[in-house]
Residue frames as a rotation matrix with the C-alpha (Angstrom) as fourth column:
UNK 1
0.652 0.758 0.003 -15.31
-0.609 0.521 0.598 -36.76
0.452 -0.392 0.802 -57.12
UNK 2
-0.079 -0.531 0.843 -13.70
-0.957 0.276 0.084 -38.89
-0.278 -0.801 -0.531 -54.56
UNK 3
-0.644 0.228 -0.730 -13.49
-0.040 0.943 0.329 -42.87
0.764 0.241 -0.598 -54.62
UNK 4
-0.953 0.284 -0.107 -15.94
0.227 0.433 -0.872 -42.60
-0.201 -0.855 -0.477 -51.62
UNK 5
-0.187 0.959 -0.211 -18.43
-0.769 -0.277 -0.576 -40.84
-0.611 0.055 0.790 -53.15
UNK 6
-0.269 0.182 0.946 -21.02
0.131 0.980 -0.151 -42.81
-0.954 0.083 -0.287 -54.90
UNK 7
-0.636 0.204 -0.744 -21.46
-0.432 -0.893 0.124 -41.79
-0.639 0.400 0.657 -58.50
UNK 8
-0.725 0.601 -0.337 -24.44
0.248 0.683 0.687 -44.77
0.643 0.415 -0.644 -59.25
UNK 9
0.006 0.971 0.238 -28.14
-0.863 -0.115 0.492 -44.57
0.505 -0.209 0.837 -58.46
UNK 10
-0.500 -0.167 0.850 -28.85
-0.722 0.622 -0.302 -47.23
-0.478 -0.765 -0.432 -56.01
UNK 11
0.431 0.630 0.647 -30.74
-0.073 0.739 -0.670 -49.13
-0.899 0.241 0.364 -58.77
UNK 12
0.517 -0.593 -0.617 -28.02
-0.572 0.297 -0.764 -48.42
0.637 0.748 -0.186 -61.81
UNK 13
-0.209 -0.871 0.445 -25.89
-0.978 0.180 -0.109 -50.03
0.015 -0.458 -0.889 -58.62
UNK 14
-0.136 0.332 0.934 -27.99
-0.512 0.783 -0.353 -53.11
-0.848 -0.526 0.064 -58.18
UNK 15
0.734 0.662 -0.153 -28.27
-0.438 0.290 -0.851 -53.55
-0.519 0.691 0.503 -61.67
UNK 16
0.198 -0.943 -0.269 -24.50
-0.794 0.007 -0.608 -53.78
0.575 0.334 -0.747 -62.31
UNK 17
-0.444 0.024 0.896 -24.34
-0.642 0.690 -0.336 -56.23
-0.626 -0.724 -0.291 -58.80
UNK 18
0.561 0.722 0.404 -26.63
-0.571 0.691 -0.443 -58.32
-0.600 0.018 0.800 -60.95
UNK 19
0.795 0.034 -0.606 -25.29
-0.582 0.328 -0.744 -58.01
0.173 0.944 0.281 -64.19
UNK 20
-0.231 -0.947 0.223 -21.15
-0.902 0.122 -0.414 -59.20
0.365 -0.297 -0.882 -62.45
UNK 21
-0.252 0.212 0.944 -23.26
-0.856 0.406 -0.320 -61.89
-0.451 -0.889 0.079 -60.56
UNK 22
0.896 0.287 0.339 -24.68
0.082 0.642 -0.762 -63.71
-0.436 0.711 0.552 -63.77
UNK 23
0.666 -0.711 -0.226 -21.13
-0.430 -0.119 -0.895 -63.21
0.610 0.693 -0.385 -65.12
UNK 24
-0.421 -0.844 0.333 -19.23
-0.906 0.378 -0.187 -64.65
0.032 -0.381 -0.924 -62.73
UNK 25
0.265 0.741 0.618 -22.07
-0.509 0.651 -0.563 -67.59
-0.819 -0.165 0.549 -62.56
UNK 26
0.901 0.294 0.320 -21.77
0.083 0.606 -0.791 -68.36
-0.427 0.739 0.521 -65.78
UNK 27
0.275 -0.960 -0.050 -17.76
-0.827 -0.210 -0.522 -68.02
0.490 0.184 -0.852 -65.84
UNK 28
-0.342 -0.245 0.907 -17.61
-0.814 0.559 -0.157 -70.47
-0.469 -0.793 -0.390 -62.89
UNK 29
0.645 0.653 0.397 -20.00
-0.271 0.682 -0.680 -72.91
-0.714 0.331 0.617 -64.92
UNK 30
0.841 -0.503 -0.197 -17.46
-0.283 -0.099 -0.954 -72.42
0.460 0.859 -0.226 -68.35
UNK 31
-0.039 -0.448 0.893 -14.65
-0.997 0.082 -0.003 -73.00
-0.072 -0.890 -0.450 -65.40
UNK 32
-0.128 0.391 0.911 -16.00
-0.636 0.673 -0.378 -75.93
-0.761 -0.628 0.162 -64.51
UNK 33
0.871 0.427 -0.241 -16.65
-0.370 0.248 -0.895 -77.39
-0.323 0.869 0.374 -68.04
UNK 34
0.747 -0.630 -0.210 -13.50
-0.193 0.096 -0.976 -76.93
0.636 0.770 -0.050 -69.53
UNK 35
0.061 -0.667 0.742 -11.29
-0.879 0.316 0.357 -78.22
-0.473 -0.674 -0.567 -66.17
UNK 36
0.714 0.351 0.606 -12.08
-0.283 0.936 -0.209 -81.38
-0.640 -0.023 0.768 -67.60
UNK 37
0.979 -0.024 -0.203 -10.48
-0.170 -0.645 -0.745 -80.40
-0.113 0.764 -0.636 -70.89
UNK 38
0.452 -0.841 0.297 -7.76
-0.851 -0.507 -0.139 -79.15
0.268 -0.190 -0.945 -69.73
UNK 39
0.461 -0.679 0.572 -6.06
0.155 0.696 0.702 -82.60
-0.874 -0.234 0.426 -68.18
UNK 40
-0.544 -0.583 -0.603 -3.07
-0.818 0.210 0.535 -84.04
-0.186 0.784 -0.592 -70.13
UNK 41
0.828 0.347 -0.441 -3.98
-0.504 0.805 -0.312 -86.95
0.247 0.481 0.841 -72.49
UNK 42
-0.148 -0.950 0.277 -2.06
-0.192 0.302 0.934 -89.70
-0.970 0.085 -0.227 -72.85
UNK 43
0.760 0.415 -0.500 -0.58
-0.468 -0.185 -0.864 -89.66
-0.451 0.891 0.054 -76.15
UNK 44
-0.171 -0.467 0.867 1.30
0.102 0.867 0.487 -92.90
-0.980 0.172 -0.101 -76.70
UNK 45
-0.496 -0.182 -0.849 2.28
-0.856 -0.061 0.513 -93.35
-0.145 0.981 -0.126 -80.53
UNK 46
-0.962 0.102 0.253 0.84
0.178 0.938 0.298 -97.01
-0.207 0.332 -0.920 -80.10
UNK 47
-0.435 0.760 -0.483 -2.60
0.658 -0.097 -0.747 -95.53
-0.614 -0.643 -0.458 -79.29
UNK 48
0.358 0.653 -0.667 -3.27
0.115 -0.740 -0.662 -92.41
-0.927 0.160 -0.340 -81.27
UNK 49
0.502 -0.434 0.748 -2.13
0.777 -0.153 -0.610 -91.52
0.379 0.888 0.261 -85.20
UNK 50
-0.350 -0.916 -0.198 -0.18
0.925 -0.303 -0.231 -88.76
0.152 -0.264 0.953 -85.71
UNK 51
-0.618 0.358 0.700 -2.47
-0.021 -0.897 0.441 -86.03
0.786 0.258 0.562 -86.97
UNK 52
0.531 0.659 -0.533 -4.53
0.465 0.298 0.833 -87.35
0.708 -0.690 -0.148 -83.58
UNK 53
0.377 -0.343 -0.861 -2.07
0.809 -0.331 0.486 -86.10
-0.451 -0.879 0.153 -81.37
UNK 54
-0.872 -0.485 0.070 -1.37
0.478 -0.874 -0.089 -82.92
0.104 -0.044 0.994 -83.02
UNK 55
-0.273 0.887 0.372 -4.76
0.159 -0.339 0.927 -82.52
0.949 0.313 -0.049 -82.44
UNK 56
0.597 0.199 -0.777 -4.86
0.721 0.292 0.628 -83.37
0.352 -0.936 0.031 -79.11
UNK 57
-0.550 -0.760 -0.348 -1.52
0.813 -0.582 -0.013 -81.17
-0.192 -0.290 0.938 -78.39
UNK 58
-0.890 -0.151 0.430 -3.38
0.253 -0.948 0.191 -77.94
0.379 0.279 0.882 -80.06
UNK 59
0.323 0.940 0.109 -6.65
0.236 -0.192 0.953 -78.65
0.916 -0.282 -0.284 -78.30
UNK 60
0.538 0.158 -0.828 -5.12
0.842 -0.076 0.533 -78.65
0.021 -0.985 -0.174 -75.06
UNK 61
-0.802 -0.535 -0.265 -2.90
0.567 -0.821 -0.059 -75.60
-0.186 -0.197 0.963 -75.71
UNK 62
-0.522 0.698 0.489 -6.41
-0.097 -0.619 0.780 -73.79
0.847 0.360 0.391 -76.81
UNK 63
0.379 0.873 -0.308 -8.07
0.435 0.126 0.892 -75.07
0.817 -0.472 -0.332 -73.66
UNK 64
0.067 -0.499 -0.864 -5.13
0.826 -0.457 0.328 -73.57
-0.559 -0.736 0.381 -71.29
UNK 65
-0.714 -0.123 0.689 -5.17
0.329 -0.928 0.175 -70.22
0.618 0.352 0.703 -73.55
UNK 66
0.037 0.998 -0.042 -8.93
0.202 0.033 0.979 -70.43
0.979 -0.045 -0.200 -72.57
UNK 67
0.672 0.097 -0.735 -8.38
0.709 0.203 0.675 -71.00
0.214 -0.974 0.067 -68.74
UNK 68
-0.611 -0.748 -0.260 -5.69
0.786 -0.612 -0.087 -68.46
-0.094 -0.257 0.962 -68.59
UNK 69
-0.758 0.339 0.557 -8.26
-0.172 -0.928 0.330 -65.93
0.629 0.155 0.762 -69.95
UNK 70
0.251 0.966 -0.067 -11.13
-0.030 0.077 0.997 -67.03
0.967 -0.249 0.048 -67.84
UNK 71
0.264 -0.189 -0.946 -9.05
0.909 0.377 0.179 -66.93
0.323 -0.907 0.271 -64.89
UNK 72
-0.970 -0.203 0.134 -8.03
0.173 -0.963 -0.209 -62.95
0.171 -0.180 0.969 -65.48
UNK 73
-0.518 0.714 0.471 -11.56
-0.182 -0.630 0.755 -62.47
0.836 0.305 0.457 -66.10
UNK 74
0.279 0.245 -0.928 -12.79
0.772 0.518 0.369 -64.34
0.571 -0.820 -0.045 -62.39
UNK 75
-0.207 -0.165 -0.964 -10.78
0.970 -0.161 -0.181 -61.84
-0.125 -0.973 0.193 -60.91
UNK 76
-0.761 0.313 0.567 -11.70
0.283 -0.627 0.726 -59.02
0.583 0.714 0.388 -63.12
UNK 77
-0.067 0.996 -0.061 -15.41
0.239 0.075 0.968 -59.75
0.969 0.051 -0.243 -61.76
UNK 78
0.390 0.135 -0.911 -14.42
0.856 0.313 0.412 -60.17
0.341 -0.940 0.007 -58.06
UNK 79
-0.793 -0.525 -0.309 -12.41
0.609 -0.703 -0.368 -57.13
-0.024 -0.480 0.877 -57.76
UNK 80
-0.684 0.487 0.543 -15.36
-0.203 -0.842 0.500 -55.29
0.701 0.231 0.675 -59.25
UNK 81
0.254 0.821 -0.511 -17.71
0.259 0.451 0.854 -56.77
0.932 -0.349 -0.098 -56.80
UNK 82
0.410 0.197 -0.890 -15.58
0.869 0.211 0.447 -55.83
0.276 -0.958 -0.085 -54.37
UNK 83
-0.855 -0.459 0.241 -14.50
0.498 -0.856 0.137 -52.15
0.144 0.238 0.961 -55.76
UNK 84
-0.073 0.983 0.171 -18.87
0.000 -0.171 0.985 -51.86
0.997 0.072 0.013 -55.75
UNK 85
0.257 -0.065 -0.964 -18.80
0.870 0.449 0.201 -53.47
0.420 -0.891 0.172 -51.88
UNK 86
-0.320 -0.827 -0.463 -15.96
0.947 -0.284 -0.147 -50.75
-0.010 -0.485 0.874 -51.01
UNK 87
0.624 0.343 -0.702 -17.89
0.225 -0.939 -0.259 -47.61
-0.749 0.004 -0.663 -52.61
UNK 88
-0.231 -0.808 -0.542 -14.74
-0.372 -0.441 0.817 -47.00
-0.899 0.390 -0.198 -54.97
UNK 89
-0.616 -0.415 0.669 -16.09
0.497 0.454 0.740 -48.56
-0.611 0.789 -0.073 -57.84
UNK 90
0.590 0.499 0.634 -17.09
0.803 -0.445 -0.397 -46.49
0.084 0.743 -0.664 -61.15
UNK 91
0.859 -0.250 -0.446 -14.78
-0.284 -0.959 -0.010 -44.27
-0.425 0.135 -0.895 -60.67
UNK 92
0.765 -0.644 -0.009 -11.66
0.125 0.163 -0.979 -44.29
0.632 0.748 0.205 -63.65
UNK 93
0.727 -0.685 -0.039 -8.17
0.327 0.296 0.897 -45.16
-0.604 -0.665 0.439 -62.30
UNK 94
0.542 0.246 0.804 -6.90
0.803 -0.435 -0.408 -42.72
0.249 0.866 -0.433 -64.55
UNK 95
-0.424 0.534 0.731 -8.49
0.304 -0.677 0.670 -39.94
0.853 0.506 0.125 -64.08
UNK 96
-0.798 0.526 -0.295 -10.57
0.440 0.173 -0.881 -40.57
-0.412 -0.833 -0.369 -60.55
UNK 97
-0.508 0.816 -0.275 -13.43
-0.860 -0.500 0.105 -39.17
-0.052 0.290 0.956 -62.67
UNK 98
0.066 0.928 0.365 -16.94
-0.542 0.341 -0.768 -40.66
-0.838 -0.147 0.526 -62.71
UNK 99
-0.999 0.021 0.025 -16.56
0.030 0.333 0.943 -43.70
0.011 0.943 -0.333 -65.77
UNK 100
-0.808 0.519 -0.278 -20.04
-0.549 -0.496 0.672 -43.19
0.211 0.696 0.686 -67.58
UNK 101
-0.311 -0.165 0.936 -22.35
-0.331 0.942 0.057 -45.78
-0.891 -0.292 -0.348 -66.45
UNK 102
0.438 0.219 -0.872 -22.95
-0.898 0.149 -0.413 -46.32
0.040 0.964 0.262 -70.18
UNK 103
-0.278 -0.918 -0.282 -19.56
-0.782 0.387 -0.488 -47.72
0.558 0.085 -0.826 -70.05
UNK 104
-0.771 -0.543 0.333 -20.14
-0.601 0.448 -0.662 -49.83
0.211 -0.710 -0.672 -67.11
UNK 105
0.258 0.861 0.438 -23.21
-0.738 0.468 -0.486 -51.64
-0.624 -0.198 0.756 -68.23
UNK 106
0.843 0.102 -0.528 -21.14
-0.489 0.552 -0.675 -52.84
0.222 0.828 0.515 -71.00
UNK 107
0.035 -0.934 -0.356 -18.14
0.395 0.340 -0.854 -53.35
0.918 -0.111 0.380 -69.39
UNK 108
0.744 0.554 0.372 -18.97
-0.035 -0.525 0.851 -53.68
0.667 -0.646 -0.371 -65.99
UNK 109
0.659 -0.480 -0.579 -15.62
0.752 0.401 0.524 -54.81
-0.019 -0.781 0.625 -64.88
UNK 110
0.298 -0.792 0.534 -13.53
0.497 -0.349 -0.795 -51.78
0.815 0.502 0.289 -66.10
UNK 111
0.580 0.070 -0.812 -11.46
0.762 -0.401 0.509 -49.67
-0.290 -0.913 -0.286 -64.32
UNK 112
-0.767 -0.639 -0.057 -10.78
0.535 -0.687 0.492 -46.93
-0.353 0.347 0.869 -66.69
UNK 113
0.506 0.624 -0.595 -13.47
-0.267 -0.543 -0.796 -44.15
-0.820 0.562 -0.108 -68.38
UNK 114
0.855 0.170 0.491 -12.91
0.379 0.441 -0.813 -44.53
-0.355 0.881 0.312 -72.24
UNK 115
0.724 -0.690 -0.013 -10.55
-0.586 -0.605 -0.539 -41.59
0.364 0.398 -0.842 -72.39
UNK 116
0.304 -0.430 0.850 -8.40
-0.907 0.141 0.396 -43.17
-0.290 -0.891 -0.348 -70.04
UNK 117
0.523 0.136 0.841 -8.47
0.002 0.987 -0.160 -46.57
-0.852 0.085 0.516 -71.81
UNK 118
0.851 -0.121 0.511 -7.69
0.520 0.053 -0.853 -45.67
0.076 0.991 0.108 -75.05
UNK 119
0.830 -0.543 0.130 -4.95
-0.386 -0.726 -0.569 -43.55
0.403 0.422 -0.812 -74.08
C-alpha cells in the first residue's frame, strides 16, 4: 500500500479527526493551566521556610517535566492531523504497511503498526 492510498473508511477517518481534535482541545486547555505554574517563584529565605522552597523547587521542576511532555504531545497531534490532511496517515513508518485502525483509535497519534513499535 502506498502513503497515498487511503487505508480508513471515510467515517473510521472522521472519527479519528474527531478523536485528535478533542485531544489537542483539551491539551491546549492543560497548556494553558499549567503556564501559570510553570513561572519562577520568588524564593527569598526571608519569605519562605526551607522545606517551602524545596517544595516550590520540585513543583516547578514537575511542572516543566509536564510542559516538556505536553509540548511533544501538541506536536504529536498536529503532525497527525496533518499526516490525515496529506492522505499519508495510518500507514506504519516502518513497514509502510496499513497500522490496524484498532491501533489508531487508541493511539491515534502513532506512526508505527505494533510490530514496528515494539521492535
Amino acid at each position: 500500500m502506498t502513503a497515498l492510498q487511503q487505508p480508513l473508511a471515510p467515517e473510521q477517518r472522521t472519527l479519528i479527526r474527531d478523536e485528535l481534535l478533542r485531544s489537542l482541545t483539551k491539551l491546549e486547555r492543560s497548556m494553558a493551566a499549567n503556564g501559570a505554574a510553570a513561572r519562577p517563584r520568588d524564593l527569598e529565605q526571608d519569605t519562605v521556610g526551607r522545606l517551602s522552597r524545596i517544595e516550590a523547587l520540585q513543583s516547578q521542576g514537575l511542572t516543566a517535566t509536564l510542559a516538556a511532555r505536553e509540548k511533544v504531545q501538541l506536536e504529536q497531534i498536529v503532525a497527525a492531523l496533518r499526516r490525515l490532511e496529506e492522505g499519508s496517515y495510518g500507514i506504519c513508518n516502518g513497514c509502510g504497511a496499513a497500522i490496524p485502525v484498532e491501533r489508531l483509535m487508541i493511539f491515534p497519534e502513532t506512526l508505527a503498526c505494533s510490530t514496528c513499535a515494539c521492535s
